[in-house]
C-alpha positions in Angstrom: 11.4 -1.2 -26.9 15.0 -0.7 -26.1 16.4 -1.6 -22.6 17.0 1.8 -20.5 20.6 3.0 -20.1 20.1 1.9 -16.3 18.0 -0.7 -14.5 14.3 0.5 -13.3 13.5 -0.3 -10.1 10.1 -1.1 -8.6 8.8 -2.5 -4.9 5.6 -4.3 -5.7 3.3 -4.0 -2.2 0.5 -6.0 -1.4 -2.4 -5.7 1.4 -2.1 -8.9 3.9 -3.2 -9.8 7.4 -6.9 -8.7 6.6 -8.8 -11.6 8.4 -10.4 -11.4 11.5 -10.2 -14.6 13.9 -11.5 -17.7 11.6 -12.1 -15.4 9.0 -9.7 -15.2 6.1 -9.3 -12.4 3.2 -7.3 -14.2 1.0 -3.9 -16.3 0.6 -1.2 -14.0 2.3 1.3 -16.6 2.1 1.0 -17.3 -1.5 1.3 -13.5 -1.6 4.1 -13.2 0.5 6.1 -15.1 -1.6 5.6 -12.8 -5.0 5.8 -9.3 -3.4 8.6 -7.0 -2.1 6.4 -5.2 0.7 3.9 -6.7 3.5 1.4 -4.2 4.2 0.0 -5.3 7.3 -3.1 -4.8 8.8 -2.5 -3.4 12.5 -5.8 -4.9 14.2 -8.5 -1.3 13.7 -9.9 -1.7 10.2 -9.4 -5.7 9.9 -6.6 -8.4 12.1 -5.6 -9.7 15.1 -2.7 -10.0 17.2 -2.4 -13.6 16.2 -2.8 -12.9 12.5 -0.4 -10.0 12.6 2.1 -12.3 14.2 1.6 -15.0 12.2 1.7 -12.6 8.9 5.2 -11.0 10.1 6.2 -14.5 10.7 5.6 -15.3 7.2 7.3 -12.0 5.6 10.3 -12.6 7.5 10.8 -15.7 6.6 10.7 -14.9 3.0 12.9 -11.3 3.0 9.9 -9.6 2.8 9.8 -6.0 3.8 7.2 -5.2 6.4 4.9 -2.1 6.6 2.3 -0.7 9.0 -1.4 -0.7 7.1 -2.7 1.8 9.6 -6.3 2.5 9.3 -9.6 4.3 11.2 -10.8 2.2 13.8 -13.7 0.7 11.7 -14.0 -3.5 11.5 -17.6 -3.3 10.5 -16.8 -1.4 7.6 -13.0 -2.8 6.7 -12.0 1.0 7.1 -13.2 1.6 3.5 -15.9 4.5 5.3 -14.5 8.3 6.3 -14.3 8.9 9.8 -14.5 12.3 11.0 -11.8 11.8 13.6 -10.4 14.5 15.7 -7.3 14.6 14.6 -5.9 14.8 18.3 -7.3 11.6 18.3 -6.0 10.3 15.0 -2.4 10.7 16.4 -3.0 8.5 19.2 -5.1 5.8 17.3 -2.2 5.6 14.6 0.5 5.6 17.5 -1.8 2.7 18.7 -1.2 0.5 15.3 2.6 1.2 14.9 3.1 0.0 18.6 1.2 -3.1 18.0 2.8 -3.9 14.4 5.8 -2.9 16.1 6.1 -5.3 18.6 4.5 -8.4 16.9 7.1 -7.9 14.4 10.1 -7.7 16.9 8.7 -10.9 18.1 9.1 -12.6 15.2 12.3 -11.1 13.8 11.4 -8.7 12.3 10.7 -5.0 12.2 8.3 -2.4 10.5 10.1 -0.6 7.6 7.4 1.9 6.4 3.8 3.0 6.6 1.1 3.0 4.7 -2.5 4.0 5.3 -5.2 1.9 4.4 -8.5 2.4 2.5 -10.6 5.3 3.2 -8.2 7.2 5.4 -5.4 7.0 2.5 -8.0 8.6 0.3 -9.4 11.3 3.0 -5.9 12.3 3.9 -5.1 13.2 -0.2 -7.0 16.2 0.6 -8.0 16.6 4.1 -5.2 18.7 5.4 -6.3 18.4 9.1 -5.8 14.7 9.3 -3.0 14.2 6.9 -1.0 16.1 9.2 -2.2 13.8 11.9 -1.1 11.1 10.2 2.3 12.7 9.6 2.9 14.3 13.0 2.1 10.1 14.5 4.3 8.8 12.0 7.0 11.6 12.9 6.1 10.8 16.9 6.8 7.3 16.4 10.3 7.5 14.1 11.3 9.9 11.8 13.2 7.9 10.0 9.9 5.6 8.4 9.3 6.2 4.8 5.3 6.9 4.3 3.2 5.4 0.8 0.9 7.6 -0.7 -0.9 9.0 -3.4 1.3 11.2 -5.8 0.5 15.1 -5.3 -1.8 14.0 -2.4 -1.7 16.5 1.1 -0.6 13.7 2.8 2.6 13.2 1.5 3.3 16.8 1.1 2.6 17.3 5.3 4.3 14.2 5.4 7.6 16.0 3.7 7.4 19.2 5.5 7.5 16.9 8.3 10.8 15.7 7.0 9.8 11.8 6.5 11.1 9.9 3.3 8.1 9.7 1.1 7.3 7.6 -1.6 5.1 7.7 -4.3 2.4 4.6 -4.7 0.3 3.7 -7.7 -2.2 1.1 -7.9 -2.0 -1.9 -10.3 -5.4 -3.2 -9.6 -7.3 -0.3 -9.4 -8.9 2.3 -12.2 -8.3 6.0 -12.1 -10.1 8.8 -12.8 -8.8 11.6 -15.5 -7.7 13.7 -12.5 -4.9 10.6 -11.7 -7.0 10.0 -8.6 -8.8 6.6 -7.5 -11.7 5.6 -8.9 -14.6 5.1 -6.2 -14.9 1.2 -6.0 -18.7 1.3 -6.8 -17.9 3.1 -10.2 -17.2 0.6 -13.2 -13.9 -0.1 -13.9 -12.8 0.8 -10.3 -11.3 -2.8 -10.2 -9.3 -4.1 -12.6 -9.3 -8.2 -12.4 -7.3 -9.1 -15.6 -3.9 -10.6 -15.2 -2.6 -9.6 -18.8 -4.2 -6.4 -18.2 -2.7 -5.6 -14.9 0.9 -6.5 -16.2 0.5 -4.3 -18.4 -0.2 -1.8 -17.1 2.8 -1.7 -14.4 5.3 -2.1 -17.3 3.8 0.7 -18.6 3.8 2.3 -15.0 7.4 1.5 -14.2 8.6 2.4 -18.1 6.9 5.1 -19.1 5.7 7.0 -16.3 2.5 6.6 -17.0 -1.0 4.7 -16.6 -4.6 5.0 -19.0 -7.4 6.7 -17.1 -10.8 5.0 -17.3 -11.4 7.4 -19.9 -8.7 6.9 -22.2 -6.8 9.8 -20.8 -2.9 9.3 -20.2 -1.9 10.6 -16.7 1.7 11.1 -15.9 2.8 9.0 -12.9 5.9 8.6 -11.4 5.9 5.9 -8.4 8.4 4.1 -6.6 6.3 1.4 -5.2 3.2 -0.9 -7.1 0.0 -2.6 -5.0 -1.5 -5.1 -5.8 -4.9 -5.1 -2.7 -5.2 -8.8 -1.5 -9.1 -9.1 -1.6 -9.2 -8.0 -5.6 -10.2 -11.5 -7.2 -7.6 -13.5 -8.3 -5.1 -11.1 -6.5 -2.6 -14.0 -6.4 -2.4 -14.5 -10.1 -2.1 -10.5 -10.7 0.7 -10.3 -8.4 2.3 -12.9 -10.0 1.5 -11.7 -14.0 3.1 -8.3 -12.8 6.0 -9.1 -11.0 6.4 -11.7 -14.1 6.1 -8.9 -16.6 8.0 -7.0 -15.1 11.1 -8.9 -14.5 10.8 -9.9 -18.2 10.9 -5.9 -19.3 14.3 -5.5 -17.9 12.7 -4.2 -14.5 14.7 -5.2 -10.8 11.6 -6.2 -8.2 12.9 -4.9 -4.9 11.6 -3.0 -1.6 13.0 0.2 -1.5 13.4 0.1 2.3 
């Protein structure tokens, strides 16, 4: 394949920060130094102040842009179960997060850059108008000026727009999709891609092309500024490192768009 007339772009995001006191998800620092974006964990659906410090630490040390991974309050469940949360109440528990991300990241040099929600809220909010525009109208409380990650054609980033923040559009290098270009459940085969060739691949392919393979062999258009990689997928060091790798060798500029 021929170069493109101009350079393609990508940020390549990747969940950190999602211990809990002595307990540890996986390698942030290792990740910290392959990935453009930090999504941090902001102490409801996994962290700690003292892990979120420590993690910001980390990212600003290495350039690394960091983001807000705000979530439903829910540690016994790692915020991968709905809530049915007033969304009165949503506002003020994602207010909550930024503040604390906020101010742990002043501390330590930094500052948050973006937002991104986490697990199951991300995925109730692509159609839940109610609390999408919870979500939105906290993000827009707290500073208009943060872009917002989310799932292409999703209600979240559409209330999010009307809204007037910068969106961005996220796809998913580790995860399977379903013909409908959204998220495969996690308990559904092929939800979780753990292949390193496979998963560089796929975001050349992504970043190129415009494009990734549903479970079912279906092609789904997708345009997306930004590439995760989630930090407790097996091996989610090595896939980090095959797709950045990949795509630096395909011509493709590995950057945070913030």
């Amino acid at each position: 394949m021929s170069a493109p007339a101009t350079t393609a772009t990508i940020d390549l995001n990747c969940d950190v920060g999602e211990g809990f006191g002595a307990w540890r998800i996986a390698d942030d620092e290792a990740l910290l130094d392959v990935v453009t974006g930090a999504n941090v964990a902001c102490g409801f659906h996994a962290g700690d102040p003292s892990t979120m410090r420590h993690v910001c630490e980390a990212a600003v040390k290495r350039g690394v842009t960091i983001g807000a991974h705000v979530g439903y309050r829910d540690l016994a469940g790692f915020g991968r179960r709905f809530l049915d949360v007033d969304p009165v109440e949503l506002i003020d528990e994602i207010l909550y997060q930024l503040g604390a991300l906020d101010a742990l990241a002043g501390a330590s040099g930094g500052e948050i850059a973006y937002v991104k929600p986490h697990g199951a809220l991300y995925n109730a909010i692509a159609t839940h108008e109610k609390q999408a525009g919870a979500v939105a109208e906290a993000v827009w409380q707290y500073d208009p000026t943060l872009p917002v990650l989310g799932q292409p054609g999703s209600r979240w980033l559409a209330r999010a727009a009307e809204a007037g923040l910068t969106t961005i559009a996220e796809a998913f290098a580790d995860r399977g999709y379903s013909p409908d270009g959204r998220l495969l459940p996690r308990r559904e085969p092929g939800a979780v891609l753990t292949d390193a060739d496979e998963v560089a691949r796929r975001c050349v392919r992504l970043v190129r092309d415009g494009e990734v393979v549903a479970v079912d062999g279906t092609v789904i258009p997708l345009q997306a500024g930004s590439l995760c990689v989630h930090s407790d997928t097996p091996g989610a060091v090595e896939l980090a490192t095959a797709a950045r790798t990949a795509l630096v060798s395909a011509g493709v500029e590995v950057r945070s768009f913030a």
